[in-house]
N, C-alpha and C positions, 0 to 999 in steps of 0.2 A: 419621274423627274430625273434629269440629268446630274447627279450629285457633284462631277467631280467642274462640272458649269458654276452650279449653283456655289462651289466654296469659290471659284475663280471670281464670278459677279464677287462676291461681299470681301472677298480679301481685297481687290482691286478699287473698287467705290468707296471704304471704307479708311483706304491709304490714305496718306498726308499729301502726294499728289495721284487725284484718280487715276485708273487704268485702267483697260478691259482687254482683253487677245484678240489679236488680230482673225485666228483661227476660228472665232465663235461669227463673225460675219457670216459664215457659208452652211447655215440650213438650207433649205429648198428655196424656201424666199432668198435672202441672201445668193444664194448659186446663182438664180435668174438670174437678177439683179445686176451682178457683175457681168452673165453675156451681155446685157447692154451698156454696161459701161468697155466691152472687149469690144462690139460693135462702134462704137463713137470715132467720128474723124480725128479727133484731138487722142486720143488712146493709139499713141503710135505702137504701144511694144506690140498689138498684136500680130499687125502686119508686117511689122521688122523679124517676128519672130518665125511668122508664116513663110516669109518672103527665104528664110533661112532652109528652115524645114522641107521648102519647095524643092526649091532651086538645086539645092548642096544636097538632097538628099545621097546621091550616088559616093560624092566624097564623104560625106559623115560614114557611110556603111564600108568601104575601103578602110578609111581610117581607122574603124575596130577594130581591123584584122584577126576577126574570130573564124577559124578556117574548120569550125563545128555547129550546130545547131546551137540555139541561145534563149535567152527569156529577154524579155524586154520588160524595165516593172516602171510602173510611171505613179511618182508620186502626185499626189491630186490632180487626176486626170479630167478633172469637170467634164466637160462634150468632145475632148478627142479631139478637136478643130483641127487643131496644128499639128497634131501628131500624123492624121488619116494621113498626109503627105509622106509622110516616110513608112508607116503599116501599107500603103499604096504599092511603093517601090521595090517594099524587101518583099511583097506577095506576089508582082508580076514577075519579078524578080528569079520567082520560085526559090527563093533563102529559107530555109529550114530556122523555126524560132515562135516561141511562146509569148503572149503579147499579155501582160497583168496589170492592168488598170485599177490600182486604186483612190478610192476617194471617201471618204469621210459623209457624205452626200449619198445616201442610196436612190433617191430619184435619178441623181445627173449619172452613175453607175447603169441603171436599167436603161437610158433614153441613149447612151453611149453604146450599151452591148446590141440594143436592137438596132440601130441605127449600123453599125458594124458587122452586125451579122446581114443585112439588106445591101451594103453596099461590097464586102470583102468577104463572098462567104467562103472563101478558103482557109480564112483566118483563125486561127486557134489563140481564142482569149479565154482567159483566167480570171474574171472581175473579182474583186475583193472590196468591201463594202468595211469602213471602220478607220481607225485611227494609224495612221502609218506606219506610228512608231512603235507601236503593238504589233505589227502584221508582218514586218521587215524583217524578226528574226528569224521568222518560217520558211521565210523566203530564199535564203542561199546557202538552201541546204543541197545539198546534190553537187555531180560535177560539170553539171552544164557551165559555161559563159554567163557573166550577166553583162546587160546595158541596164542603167540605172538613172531613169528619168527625171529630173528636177524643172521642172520648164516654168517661164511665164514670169521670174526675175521674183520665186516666191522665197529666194535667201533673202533678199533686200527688205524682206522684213521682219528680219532679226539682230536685236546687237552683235558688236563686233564678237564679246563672247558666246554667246549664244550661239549665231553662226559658226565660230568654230566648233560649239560642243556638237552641235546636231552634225557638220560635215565627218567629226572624229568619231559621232555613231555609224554615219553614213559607213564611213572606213572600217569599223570595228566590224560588222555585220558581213562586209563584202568579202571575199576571195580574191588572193592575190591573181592580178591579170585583170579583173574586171573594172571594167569606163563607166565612166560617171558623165551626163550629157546635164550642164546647171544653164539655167538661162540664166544671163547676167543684164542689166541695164546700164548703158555706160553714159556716164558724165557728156554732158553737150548743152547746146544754148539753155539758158533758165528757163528763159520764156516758152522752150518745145514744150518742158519740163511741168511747170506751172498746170498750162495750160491741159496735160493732158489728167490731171489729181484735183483740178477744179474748174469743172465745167459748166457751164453757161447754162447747160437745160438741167441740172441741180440732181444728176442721177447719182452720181457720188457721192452726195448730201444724203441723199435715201438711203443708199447700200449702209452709210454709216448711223442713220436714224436706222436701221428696220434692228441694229442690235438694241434699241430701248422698245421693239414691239414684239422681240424675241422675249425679252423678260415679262413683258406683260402677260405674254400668251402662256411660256414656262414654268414662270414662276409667279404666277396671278398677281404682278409686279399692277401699280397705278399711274404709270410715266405719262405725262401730256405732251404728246408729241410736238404741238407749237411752241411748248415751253424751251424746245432744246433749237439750238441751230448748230453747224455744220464751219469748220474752219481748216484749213492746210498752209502751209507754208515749205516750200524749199529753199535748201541752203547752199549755194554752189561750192562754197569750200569744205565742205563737208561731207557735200553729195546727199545731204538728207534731205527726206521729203518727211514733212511729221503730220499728223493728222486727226483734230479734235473735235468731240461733240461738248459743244459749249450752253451751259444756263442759264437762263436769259433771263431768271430772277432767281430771289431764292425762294426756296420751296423743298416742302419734305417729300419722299418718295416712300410708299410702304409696300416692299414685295411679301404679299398674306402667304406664298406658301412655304416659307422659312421662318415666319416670324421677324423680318427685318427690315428698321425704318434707316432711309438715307437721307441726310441732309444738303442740300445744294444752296451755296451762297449763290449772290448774282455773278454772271459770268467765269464763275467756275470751269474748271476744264475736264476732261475726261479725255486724256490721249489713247485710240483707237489704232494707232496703223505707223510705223514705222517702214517707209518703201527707199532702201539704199541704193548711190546709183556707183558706180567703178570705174573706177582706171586701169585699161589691162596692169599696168604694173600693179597694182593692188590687187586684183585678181590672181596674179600669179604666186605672190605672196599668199594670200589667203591658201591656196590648192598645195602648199609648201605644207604652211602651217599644219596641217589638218591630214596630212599624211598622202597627197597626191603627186603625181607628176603631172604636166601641163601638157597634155599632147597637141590641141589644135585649138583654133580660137576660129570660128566661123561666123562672120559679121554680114550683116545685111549692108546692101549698097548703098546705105548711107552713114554707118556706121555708127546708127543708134544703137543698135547690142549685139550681144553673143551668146550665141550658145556654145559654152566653152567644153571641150572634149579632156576629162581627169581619166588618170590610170591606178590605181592603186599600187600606191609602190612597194 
């Protein structure tokens, strides 16, 4: 049993208003899950982000100007998708540089490094399986260069404090000189917005039920999955997107392998997912805040997001 889950489940369910992390979404089930909600028409960031990755790869790799061999570390790298485009470039490239894929997921880790090793096989990767924030001090030790992957707009779901403490670990951890590449989601029509956080064929609704068949399986938890439904909402002055599993009467919930019963009124809430969207001027604030300098902001051609290039100041 995952213990430090299990205090997270009952401190959060147990609160005055429910909560559960967003982070616990992405078991193996959960990982899937999300390629299909990456896959979906209405899921623009992945192609704004691909479209970036693509396209810019040559100016993102100038813009480092690391004029020595590097590590490349990518925080939750789930399948690589977006990335293969720029590990594509700096291999044909012939760029000297260590490519370190982790992810919390050891399935999407294995199906990433074969898949990598079949299509790049010049490429020297470092997979690292586990919690990021565990694994990230290991990691810049030496004097190599680092590039320091953040991709897929996974600050935006964090509060405003929060994101800062995680980016001033980010900073604490790193070497002065070393770029930080954050995917950012920026503020634009509602309705793009809406649209792509609640979808029509209800796969979002799943990714966020399958954290009530994560506890059943885990923690021999007894959830009815019809009992619960699926709600979001975005806020355009605020740029938040919030995201709830809701109960659809009341009812008790008894997870046997802790010993602990949960009570649910009717349409009670359980907030799941906080996904924030940016204003370059807020973004450049935040990269202030948090100990960065703002080097580049590379936006897809439509200028639903960025992947903004930090330097450690």
């Amino acid at each position: 049993m995952n213990i430090t889950f299990a205090i997270d489940v009952v401190d959060g369910l147990t609160a005055k208003d429910k909560h559960l992390s967003s982070k616990y979404f992405y078991d193996d089930n959960g990982s899937r899950i999300f390629q299909e909600i990456m896959n979906m028409p209405s899921y623009y960031l992945t192609d704004s982000e691909f479209e970036i990755l693509s396209l810019q790869a040559k100016q993102i790799v100038e813009a480092l100007k690391f004029n020595q061999p590097f590590n490349i570390i990518e925080l939750g790298a789930g399948d690589g998708f977006k990335t293969f485009k720029l590990l594509e470039y700096l291999v044909n490239k012939h760029i000297d540089f260590n490519y370190v894929p982790i992810d919390i997921s050891e399935e999407a880790i294995n199906i990433l490094s074969e898949k990598l090793h079949e299509r790049l096989p010049e490429l020297s990767i470092k997979p690292q399986v586990g919690d990021y924030f565990e694994i990230l001090n290991k990691k810049f030790q030496g004097n190599m260069p680092n590039l320091l992957l953040f991709l897929g707009s996974n600050i935006g779901n964090y509060l405003k404090d929060d994101a800062i403490a995680l980016l001033k670990l980010f900073n604490k951890v790193m070497n002065s000189g070393d770029k930080l590449l954050i995917g950012m989601d920026l503020k634009k029509n509602p309705i793009t917005i809406k649209n792509a956080y609640d979808d029509k064929d209800g796969i979002t609704k799943r990714f966020n039920l399958n954290l009530l068949v994560r506890m059943n399986r885990e923690l021999e938890a007894d959830f009815k999955i019809d009992d619960f439904d699926f709600y979001c909402y975005y806020n355009p002055e605020t740029g938040r997107v919030k995201s709830y599993i809701v109960s659809l009467k009341k009812q008790t919930v008894f997870l046997k392998k802790i010993n602990k019963t949960i009570v649910f009124s009717q349409n009670e809430l359980i907030w799941t997912e906080l996904s924030k969207k940016y204003s370059l001027k807020e973004i450049e604030k935040l990269a202030h805040i948090s100990g960065f300098q703002t080097k580049q902001n590379f936006l897809d051609c439509k200028h639903y997001f960025t992947d903004s290039l930090w330097q450690k100041e």
